[in-house]
C-alpha positions in Angstrom: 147.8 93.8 105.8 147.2 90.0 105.0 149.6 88.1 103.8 147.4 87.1 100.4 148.4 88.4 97.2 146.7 91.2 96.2 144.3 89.0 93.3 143.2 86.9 96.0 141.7 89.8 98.0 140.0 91.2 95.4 138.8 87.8 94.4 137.1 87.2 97.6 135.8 90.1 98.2 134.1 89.7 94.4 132.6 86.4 95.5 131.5 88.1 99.2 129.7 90.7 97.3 128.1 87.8 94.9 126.9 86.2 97.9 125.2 89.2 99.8 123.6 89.8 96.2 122.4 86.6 95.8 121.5 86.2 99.4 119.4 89.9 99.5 117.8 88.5 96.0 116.4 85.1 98.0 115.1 87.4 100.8 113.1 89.9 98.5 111.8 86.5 96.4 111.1 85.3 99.7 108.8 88.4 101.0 106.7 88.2 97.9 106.0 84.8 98.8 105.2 84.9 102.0 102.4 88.5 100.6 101.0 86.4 98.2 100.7 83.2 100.5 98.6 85.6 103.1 97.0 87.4 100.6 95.7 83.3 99.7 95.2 82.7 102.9 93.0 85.7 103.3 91.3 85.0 100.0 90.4 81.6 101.3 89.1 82.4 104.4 86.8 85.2 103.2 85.3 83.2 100.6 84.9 80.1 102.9 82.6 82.4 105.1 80.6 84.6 102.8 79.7 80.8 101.7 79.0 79.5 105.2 77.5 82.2 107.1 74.3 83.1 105.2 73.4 78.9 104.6 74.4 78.2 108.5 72.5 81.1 109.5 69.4 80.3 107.2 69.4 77.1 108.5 69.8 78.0 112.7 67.4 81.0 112.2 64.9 78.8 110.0 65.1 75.6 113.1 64.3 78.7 115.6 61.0 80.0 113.5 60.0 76.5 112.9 60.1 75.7 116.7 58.3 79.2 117.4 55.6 79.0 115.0 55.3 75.1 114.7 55.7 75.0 110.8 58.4 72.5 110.4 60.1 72.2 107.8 59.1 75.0 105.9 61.1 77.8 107.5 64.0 76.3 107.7 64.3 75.1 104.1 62.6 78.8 102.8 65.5 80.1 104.6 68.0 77.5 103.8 67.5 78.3 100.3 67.4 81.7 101.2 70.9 81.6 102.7 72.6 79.8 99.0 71.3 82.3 96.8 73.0 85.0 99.5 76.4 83.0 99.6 76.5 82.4 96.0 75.6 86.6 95.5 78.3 87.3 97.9 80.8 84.5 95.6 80.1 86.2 92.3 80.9 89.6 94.2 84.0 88.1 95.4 85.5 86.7 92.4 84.2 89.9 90.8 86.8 92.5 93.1 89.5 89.5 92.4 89.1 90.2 88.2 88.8 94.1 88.8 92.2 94.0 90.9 94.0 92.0 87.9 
């Protein structure tokens, strides 16, 4: 046995058991942090390239028929515009599963 009185052991082992609560509280707040910063991050990144892909590809595909067929500019732009109208489908979707989810 310590030498402490016997209110001093039961004090400190109050304020140890404060402490784990408080320090499993910060670690739970933490891991809902770090879901909902991936879930961001995911977010971000799957909008940034059903944007991207369809007006880049457009654009490549449209340079390559142009060059084939020797009708520059018109493919590149018919499939340019081609490739927004696809990206800003494929926003609208996006946002759309976001708002169902909520």
């Amino acid at each position: 046995m310590s030498n402490k009185p016997k209110n001093e052991e039961g004090a400190s082992a109050k304020y140890e058991l404060i402490a784990d609560g408080i320090t499993q509280k910060s670690v739970k707040k933490n891991s809902r942090s770090s879901s909902s910063t991936w879930f961001y991050i995911d977010f971000a990144s799957n909008l940034g390239l059903r944007i991207s892909l369809p007006i880049a590809g457009g654009a490549i595909l449209g340079k390559y028929l142009d060059g084939l067929w020797g009708s520059y500019p018109r493919a590149t732009i018919l499939l340019l515009f081609l490739g927004i109208i696809i990206s800003m489908a494929g926003f609208v979707k996006t946002i759309r599963e976001i708002l169902k989810k909520k």
